[in-house]
C-alpha positions in Angstrom: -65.7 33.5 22.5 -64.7 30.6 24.2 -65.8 28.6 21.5 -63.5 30.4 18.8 -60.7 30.1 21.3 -61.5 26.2 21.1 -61.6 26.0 17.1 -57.8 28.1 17.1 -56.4 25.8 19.3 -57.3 22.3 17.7 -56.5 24.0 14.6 -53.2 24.4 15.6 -52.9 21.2 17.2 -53.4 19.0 13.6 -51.1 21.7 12.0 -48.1 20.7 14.2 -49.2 17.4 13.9 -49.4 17.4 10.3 -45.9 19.3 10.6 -44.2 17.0 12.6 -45.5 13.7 10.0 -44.3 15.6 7.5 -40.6 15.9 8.8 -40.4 12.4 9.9 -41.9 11.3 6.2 -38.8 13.8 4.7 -36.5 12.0 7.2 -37.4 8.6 6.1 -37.2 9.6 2.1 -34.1 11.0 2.3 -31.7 10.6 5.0 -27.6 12.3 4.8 -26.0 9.3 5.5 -22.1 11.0 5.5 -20.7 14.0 4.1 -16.7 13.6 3.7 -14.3 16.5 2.4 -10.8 16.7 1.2 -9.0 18.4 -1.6 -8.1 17.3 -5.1 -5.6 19.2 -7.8 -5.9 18.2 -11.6 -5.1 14.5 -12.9 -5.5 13.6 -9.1 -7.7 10.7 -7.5 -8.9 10.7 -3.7 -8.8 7.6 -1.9 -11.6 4.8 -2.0 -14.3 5.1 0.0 -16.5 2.0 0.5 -20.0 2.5 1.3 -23.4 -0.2 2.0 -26.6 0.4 1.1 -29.6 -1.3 2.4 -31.9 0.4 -0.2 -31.5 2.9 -3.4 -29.5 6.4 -2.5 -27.8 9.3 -3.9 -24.0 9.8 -4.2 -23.2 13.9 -5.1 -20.1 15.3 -5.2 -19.9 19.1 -5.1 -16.4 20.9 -6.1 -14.7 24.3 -5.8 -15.8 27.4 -8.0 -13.9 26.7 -11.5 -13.1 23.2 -10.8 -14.6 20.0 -12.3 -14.7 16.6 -10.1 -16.0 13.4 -11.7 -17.2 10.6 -9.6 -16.6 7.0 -10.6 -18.8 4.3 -9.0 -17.8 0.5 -9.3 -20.4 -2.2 -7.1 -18.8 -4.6 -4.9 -19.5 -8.3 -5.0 -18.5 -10.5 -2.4 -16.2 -10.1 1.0 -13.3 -8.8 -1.0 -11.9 -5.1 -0.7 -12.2 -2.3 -2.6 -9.8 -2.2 -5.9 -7.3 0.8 -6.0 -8.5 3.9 -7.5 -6.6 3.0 -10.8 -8.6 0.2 -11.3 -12.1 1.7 -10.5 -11.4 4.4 -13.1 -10.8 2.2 -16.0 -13.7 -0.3 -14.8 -16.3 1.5 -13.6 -19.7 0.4 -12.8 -21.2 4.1 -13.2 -19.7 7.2 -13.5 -20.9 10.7 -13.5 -19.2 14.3 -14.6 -19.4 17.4 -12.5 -19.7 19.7 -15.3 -21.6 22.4 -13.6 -19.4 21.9 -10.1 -22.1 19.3 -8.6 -21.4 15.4 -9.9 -24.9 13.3 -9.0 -25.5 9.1 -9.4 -28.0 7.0 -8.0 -26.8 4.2 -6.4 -28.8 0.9 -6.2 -28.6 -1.2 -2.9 -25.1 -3.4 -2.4 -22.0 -2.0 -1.4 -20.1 0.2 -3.6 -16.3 1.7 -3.9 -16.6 5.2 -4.9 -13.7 7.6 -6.3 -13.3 11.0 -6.7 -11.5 12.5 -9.9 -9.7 16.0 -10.6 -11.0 16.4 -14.0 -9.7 20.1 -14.1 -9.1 22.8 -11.6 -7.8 22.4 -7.9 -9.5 22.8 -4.2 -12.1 20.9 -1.5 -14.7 18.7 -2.7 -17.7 17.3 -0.6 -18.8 14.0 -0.8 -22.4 13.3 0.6 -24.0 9.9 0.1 -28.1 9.9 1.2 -30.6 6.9 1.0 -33.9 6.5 1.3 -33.6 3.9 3.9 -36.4 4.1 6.5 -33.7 2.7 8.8 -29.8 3.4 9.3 -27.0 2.8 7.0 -23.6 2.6 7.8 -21.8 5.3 6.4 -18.9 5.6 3.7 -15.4 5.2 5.4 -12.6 5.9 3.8 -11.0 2.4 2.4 -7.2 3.0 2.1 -5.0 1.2 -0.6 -3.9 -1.7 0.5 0.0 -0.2 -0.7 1.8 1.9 -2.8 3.9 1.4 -5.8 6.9 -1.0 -5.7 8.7 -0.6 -8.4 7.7 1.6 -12.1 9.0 1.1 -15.4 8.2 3.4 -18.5 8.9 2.3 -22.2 8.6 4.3 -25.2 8.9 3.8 -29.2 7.8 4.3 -32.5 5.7 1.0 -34.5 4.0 1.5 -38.2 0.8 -0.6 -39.0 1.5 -4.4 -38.1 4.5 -4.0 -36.2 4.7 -4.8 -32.3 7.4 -4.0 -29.4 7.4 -7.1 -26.7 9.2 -6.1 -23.1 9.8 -9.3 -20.7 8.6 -8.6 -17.0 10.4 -11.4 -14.4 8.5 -11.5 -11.5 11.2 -12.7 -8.5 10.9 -15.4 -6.0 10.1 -13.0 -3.0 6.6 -12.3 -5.0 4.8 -9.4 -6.2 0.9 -8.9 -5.1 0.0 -7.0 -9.0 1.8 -6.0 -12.0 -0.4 -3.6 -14.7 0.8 -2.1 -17.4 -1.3 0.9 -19.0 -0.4 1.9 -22.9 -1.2 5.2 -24.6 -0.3 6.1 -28.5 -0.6 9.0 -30.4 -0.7 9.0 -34.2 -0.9 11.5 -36.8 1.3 14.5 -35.2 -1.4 14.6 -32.9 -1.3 16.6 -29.2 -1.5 14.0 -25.8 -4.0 15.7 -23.3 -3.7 13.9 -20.1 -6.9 12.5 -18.5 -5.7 10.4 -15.4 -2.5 10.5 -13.4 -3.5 8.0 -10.4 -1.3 4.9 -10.7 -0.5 4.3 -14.1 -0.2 7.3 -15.9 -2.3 7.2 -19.0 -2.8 9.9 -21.7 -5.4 10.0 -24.8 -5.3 11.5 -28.0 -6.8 12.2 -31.5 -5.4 9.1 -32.8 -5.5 9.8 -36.6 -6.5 6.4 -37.6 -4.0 4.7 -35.6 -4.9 1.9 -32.9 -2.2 0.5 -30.9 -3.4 -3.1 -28.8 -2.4 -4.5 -25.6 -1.5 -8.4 -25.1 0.4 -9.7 -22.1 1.0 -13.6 -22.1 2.9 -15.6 -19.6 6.0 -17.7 -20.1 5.4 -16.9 -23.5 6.9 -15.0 -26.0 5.1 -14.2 -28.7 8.4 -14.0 -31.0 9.3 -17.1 -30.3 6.4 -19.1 -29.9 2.3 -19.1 -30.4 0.9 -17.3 -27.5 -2.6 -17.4 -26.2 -3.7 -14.9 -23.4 -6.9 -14.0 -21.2 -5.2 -10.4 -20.9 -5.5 -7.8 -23.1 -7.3 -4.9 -23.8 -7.8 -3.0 -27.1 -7.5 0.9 -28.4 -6.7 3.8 -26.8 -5.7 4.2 -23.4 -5.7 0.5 -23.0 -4.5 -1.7 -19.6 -4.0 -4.8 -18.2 -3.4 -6.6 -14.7 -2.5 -9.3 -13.0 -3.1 -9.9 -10.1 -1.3 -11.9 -8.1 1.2 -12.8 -10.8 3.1 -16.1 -10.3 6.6 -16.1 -9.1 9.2 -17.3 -11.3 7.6 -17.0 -14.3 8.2 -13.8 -17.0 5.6 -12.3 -18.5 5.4 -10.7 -21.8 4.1 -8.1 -23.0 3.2 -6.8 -26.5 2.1 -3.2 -27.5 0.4 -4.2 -31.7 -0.4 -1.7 -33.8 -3.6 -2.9 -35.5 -3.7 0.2 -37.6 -2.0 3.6 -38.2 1.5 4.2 -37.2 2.8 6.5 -33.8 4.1 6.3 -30.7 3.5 4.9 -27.3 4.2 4.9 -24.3 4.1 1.6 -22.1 4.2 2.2 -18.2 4.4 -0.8 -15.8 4.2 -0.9 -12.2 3.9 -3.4 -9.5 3.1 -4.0 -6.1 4.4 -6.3 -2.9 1.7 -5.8 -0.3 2.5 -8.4 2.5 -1.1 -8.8 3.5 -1.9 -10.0 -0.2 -1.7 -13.6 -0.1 0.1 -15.2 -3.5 -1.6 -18.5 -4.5 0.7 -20.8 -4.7 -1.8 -24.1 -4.0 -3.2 -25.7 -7.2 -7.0 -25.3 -8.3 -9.2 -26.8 -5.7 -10.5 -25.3 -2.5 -7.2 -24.4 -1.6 -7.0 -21.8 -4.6 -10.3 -20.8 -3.5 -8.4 -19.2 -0.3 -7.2 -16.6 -2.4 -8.9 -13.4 -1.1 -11.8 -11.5 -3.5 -9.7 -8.3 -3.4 -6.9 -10.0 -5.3 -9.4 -11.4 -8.3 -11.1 -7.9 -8.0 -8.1 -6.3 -9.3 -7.3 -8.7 -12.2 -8.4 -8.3 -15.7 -7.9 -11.4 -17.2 -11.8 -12.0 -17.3 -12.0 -12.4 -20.8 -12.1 -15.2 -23.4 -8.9 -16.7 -24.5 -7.2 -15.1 -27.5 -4.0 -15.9 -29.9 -1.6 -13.7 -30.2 -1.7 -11.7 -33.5 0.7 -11.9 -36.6 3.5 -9.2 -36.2 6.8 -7.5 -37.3 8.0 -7.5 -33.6 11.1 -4.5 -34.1 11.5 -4.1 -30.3 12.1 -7.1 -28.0 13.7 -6.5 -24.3 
């Protein structure tokens, strides 16, 4: 008897043994970093949060019953901030669609800005980041926009294939931290559905054929003069920013319709944060001062191109 009593109890020694490795194992595989709610409505954004990651982990995002929430994923390099939630949307790194109410992405280590998107429907949203880290992570804070909207400008008209509208943008003395400037066209009697409202607002359509182009150059209009540009983007919901932009100077800008004829519609808006420093020291280490979350936000990253051969029928 007292035998038996002996084999019961050192069998149910090792099983909460074996229990209590198996919890710890589970802990170190997968550990809930943060878990952050708020609500989001339809064509809304939620603010950035910023999270590090020592190893791979998990981002999910689940949504209300009958709403969809996307979640957009753009990696961090460098000391810099975040870029606005405009920005991560139209350069993301990774993205991921919550069409069953539950938006998943697997996240490599670095330090990433995430964003939340109101693809459809309205309510509360969770956002829950876990890593397989066998040690802590420092968990995703949210990274507030360095500052609204200073002044917005909308422009719409009508161009038929190889035609192009230029508007001049003056930026003043006092300085302005960015200027963007997001384009949308619609061509063959076709229906806008709107797919972001955050900052600029943007809307795509079934184009019909048509493709309207984005070019901004500085001090340079291309009506005048042959213009070369690092900024400009191409097709359908296209846009471009500059950030900072250089006082004193005027940029223009120039919607092109490579093919088709339609509409568009050409909104512009720019910001004066005081904490954004405007480079004003020629290249050097002194330009080098210049803070990461300024370049982050620019989109002049690509090679130099001419400006193309138009009828320009709208210049302001």
């Amino acid at each position: 008897m007292m035998r038996t009593f002996w084999k019961i109890g050192i069998t149910c020694l090792m099983l909460i043994v074996c229990a209590l490795v198996a919890v710890s194992v589970s802990a170190e595989e997968m550990s809930v970093l943060s878990e952050q709610q708020a609500s989001l409505w339809q064509g809304q954004t939620s603010q950035v949060y910023e999270v590090t990651l020592n190893c791979p982990g998990t981002a999910t995002v689940v949504s209300s019953y009958g709403a969809r929430f996307d979640l957009y994923a753009k990696k961090k390099w460098g000391y810099g901030s975040c870029p606005s939630p405009n920005s991560i949307l139209y350069n993301y790194d990774k993205v991921a669609y919550g069409y069953s109410g539950t938006a998943t992405m697997t996240l490599e280590a670095g330090t990433w800005c995430l964003v939340v998107y109101g693809f459809s429907g309205s309510g509360s949203y969770s956002l829950r980041v876990t890593s397989t880290c066998p040690y802590p992570t420092p968990y995703p804070t949210p990274y507030p926009t360095p500052c609204g909207v200073y002044k917005s400008d909308t422009r719409t008209g009508f161009l038929n294939q190889g035609q192009a509208a230029v508007y001049g943008y003056y930026i003043p003395t006092d300085g302005r931290s960015k200027i963007e400037w997001s384009m949308s066209s619609s061509g063959g009697g076709s229906t806008p559905i709107i797919v972001a409202s955050a900052g600029p607002s943007v809307e795509s359509s079934s184009y019909g054929g048509s493709t309207f182009d984005l070019y901004v150059f500085k001090d340079c209009n291309p009506q005048n003069s042959y213009c070369n540009t690092r900024y400009y983007s191409y097709g359908p919901n296209a846009y471009v920013s500059v950030a900072p932009p250089q006082s004193g100077s005027t940029y223009y800008v120039m919607v092109y319709a490579r093919s088709g004829s339609g509409t568009f519609n050409l909104k512009m808006n720019s910001y004066k944060c005081g904490t954004t420093p405007i480079i004003v020291a020629s290249a050097g280490m002194e330009a080098a001062m210049s803070t990461a979350s300024v370049a982050s936000d620019d989109t002049g990253s690509g090679s130099e191109v001419s400006a193309p051969s138009a009828d320009i029928v709208i210049n302001q």
